[in-house]
N, C-alpha and C positions, 0 to 999 in steps of 0.2 A: 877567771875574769868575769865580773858581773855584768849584766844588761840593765839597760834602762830606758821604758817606755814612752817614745814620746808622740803622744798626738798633736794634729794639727789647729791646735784649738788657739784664738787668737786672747789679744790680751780684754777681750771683750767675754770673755769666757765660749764665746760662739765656735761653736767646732766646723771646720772647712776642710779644704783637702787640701793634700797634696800636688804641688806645682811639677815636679817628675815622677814617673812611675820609677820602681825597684832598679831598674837594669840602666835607666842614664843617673840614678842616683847613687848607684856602685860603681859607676864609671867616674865619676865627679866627687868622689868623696872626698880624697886626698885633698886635692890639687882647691877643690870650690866649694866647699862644704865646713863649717867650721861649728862645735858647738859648744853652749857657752853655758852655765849656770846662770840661772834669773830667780826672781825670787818666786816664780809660780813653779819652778820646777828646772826645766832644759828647754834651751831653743835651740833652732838650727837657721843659720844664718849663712847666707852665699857671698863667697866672695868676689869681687869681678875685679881686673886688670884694665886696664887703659890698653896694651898689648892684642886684649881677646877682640878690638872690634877695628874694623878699618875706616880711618878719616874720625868726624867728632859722633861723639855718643849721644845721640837725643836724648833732651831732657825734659821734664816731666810740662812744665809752662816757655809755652815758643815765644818770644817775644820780640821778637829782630823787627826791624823797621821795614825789612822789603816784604815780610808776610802782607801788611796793610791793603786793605780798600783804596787809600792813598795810592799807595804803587801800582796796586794794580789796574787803580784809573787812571794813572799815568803811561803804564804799557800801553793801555790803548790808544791812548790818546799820539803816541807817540808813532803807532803802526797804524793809526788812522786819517791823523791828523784833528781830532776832532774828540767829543765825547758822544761815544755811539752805543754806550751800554748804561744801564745804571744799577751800582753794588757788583761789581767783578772781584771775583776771587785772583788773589796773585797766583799766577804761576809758579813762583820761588817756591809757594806756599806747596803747592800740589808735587812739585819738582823732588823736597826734600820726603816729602810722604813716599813717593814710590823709590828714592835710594833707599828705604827702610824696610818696603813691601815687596817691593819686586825683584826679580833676577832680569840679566839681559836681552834674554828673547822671550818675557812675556807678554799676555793680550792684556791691556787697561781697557776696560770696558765704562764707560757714563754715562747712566741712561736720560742724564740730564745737562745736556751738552750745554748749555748757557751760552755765554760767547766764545768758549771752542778753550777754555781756560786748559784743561785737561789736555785735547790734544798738542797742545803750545808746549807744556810740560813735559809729555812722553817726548816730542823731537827736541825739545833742547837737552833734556837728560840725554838723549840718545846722541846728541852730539858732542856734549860733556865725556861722556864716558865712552865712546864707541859702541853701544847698546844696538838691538834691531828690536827693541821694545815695538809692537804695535796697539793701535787703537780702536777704538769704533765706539762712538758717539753719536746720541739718538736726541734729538730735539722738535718738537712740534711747532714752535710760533713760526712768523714768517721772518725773523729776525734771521732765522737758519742760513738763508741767501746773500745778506748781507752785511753780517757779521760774523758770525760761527764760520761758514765756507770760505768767506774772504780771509779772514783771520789765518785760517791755516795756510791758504793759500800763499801769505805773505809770511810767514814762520819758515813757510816749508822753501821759496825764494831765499830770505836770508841766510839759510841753514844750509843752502845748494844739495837738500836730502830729496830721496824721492818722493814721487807724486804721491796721492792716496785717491781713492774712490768715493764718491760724493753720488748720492741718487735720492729718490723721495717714493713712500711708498705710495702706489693709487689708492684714493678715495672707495671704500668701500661702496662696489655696484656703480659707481658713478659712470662705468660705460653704457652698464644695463638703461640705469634713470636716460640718457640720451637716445637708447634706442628706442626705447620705451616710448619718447616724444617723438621721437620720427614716424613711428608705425601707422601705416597708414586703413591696417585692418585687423579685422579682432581676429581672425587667422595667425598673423604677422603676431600680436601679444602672447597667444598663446604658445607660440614657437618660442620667446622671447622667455615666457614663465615655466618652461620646461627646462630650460638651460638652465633660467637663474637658479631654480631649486637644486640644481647639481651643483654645480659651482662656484653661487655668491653664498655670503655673509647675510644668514636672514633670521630675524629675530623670532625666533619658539617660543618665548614669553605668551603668544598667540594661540588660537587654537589652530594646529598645522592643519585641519580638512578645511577652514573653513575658503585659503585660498583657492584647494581644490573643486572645492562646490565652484568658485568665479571661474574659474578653467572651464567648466560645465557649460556655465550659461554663455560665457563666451562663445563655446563650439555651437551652442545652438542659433544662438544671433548669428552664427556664421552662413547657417544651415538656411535662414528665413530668405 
């Protein structure tokens, strides 16, 4: 019985790789592997079943109508009453990404929370399917409070799912900058700039003695 070589080289003449290594491609040969004479040579061509995936198979262009900016200015509008965001992602949209990505007790992570699109998605999947998918979503503007938070809040009512945790992080130093203005002696800063060097957020960009030199003068204005 003779062999016949075939590389991964496309019909671009571009050589690429291989989409399975040796051992899932020994496992699949029979059953999903088919190969065919073409006129460059041999291809190898996969076959897939309708069978091998559960519910519909994603296809290459989404086009359904509830993906839209449409709809999903309409979600809001509909949990708000109002129009409280502008350009929302639908959730349908996010919804069918993670039946594709995920399994049922993974973490969704966005570290661009918008108006809470993503968490909306994780608990309606999760109530579609029985899933305990969880989330955590990072957002900066102040929209955070009264959209993104409320949003969920009201998904997570409809859905009669559990609560989730909502917190904001402190303002870099912003307790220091406060005591910093109360103090009412160079003593009192200097206690104040020994701490912060421990344990805030301070920019090195700097030359690091030079605050040390102000520590100095401070003690000695203490001292007159």
């Amino acid at each position: 019985m003779g062999w016949v070589e075939i590389l991964p080289i496309d019909e671009q003449g571009i050589e690429r790789c291989w989409r399975w290594g040796k051992e899932t491609l020994t496992a699949k040969l029979d059953k999903y592997i088919e190969v065919k004479k073409t006129k460059r040579g041999f291809d190898l061509f996969i076959k897939e079943r309708e069978s091998d995936y559960e519910g519909e198979k994603p296809k290459t262009i989404w086009d359904k109508s509830k993906y839209t900016g449409q709809t999903a200015t309409w979600e809001l509008k509909k949990l708000f009453g109002d129009r409280v965001f502008s350009y929302p992602k639908s959730h349908f949209l996010i919804m069918d990404i993670l039946k594709i990505t995920t399994e049922k007790d993974d973490i969704v992570m966005d570290c661009f929370g918008g108006s809470g699109t993503t968490a909306h998605a994780v608990l309606e999947l999760n109530n579609e399917d029985g899933g305990n998918r969880k989330f955590v979503i990072c957002e900066q503007l102040d929209y955070v409070e009264t959209v993104t938070r409320d949003r969920v809040c009201k998904v997570i009512a409809l859905n009669k799912s559990s609560d989730f945790i909502y917190f904001e992080l402190m303002k870099f130093n912003e307790a220091f900058i406060d005591r910093i203005q109360a103090a009412k002696a160079s003593k009192e800063l200097v206690v104040i700039w020994k701490e912060l060097s421990k344990k805030s957020f301070l920019n090195w960009y700097v030359n690091p003695e030079a605050p040390e030199d102000a520590v100095k003068d401070f003690e000695e204005i203490g001292k007159k």
